[in-house]
C-alpha positions in Angstrom: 96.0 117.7 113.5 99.0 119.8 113.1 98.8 121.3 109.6 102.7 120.3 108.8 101.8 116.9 109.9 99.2 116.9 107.4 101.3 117.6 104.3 104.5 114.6 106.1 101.5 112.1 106.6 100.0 112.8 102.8 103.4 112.4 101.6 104.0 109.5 103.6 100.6 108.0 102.1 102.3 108.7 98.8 105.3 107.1 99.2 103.5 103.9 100.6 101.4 104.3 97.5 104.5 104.1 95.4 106.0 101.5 96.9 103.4 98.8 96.3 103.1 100.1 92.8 106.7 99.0 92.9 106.4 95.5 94.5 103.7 94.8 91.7 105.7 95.7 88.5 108.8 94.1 90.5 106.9 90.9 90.7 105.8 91.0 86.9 109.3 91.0 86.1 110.6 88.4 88.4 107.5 86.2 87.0 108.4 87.4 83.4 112.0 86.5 83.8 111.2 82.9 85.0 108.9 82.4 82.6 111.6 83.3 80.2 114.1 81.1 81.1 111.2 77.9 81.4 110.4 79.1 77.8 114.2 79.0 76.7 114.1 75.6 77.9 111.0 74.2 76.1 110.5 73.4 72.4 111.6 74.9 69.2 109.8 76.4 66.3 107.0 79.0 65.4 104.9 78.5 68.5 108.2 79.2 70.6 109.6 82.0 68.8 105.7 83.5 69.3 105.9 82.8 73.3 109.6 84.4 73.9 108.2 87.5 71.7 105.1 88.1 74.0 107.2 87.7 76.7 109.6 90.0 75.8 107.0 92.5 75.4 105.6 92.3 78.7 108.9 92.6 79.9 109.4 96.1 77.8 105.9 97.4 79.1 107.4 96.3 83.2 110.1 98.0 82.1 108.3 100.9 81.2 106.5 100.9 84.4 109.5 100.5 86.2 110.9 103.7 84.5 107.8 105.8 85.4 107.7 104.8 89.1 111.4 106.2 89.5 110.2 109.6 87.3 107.2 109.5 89.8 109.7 109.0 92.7 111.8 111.8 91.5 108.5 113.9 91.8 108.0 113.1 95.4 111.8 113.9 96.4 111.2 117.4 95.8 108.4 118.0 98.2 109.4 119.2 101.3 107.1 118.5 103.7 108.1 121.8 105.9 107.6 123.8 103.0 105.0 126.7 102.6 103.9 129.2 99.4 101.2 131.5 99.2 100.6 130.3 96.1 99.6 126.3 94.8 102.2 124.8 93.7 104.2 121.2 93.8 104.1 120.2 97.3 100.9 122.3 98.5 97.8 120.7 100.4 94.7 123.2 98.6 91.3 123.0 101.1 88.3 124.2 99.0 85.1 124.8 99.3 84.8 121.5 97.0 87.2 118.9 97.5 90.7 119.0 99.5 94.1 118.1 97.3 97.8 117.3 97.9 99.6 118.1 94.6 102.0 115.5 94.2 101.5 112.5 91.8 98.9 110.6 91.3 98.1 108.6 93.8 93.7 108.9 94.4 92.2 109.0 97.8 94.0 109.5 101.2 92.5 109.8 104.1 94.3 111.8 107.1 92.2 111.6 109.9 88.8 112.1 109.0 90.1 114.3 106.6 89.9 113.0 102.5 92.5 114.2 100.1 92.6 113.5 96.8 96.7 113.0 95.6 96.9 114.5 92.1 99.9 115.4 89.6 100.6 119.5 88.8 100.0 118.3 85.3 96.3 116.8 85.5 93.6 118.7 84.3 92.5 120.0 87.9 96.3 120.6 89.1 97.0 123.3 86.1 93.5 124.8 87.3 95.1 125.1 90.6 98.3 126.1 90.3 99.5 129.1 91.1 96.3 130.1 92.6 95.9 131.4 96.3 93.4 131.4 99.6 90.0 133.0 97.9 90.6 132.0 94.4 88.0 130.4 92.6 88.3 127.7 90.5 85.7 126.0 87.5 85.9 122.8 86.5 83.6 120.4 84.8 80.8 123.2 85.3 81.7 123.3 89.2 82.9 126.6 90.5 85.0 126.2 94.1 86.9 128.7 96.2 90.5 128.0 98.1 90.2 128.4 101.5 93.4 127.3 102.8 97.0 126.5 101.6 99.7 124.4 103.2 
């Protein structure tokens, strides 16, 4: 496969990766808010006050997801597919004699072709290893020593 449709179909798999983590917390908060308004409607007292609170709560921690899938989305709008650098950076598909990545977010396993790519965030443990780096670097990590053999 072409190596710049490599990087537009990881980034594709991202996206799609994304999105149903947006369906999910979309649904929690559709479920939330009808649960909400049932609650407004049932009885008073302690046991009500207890059930609008939780609810509330999930509906922060949504929100909170919510927030972090439009940070995450942010992430991905700066990726051009097209792109190249010599060096790893945000963007960059990293072969090695190890494992192959696509630094983006954080989005696990994708598998282009027969190809596996592991989608990971510049600021996981592995992506600050990597970044910056170029073809013939070697990298430790976790006692494993692995050499960059190709950049897109």
């Amino acid at each position: 496969m072409e190596n710049l449709k490599i990087k537009a179909k990881l980034l594709q798999l991202c996206k799609a990766s994304l999105e149903i983590r947006l369906q999910s917390v979309l649904a929690v908060i559709n479920d939330l808010k009808q649960s909400l308004q049932s609650e407004t409607k049932s009885s008073a007292g302690d046991k009500h006050e207890t059930g609008r609170a939780m609810l509330q709560l999930e509906r922060e921690k949504a929100g909170h997801q919510l927030a972090e899938i439009e940070k995450t989305k942010q992430v991905l709008s700066k990726i051009n597919p097209e792109s190249f650098s010599k060096n790893v950076g945000l963007g960059s598909v990293v072969f090695t004699t190890k494992s192959n990545y696509f630094i983006s977010i954080s989005a696990g396993e994708l598998k282009v072709e027969s190809e596996i790519f592991y989608a990971i965030s510049a600021s996981t443990p592995i992506g600050q290893l990597l970044l910056g780096k170029s073809v013939g670097d070697k990298v430790a990590f976790r006692n494993i020593t692995f050499e960059i053999t190709a950049l897109l």
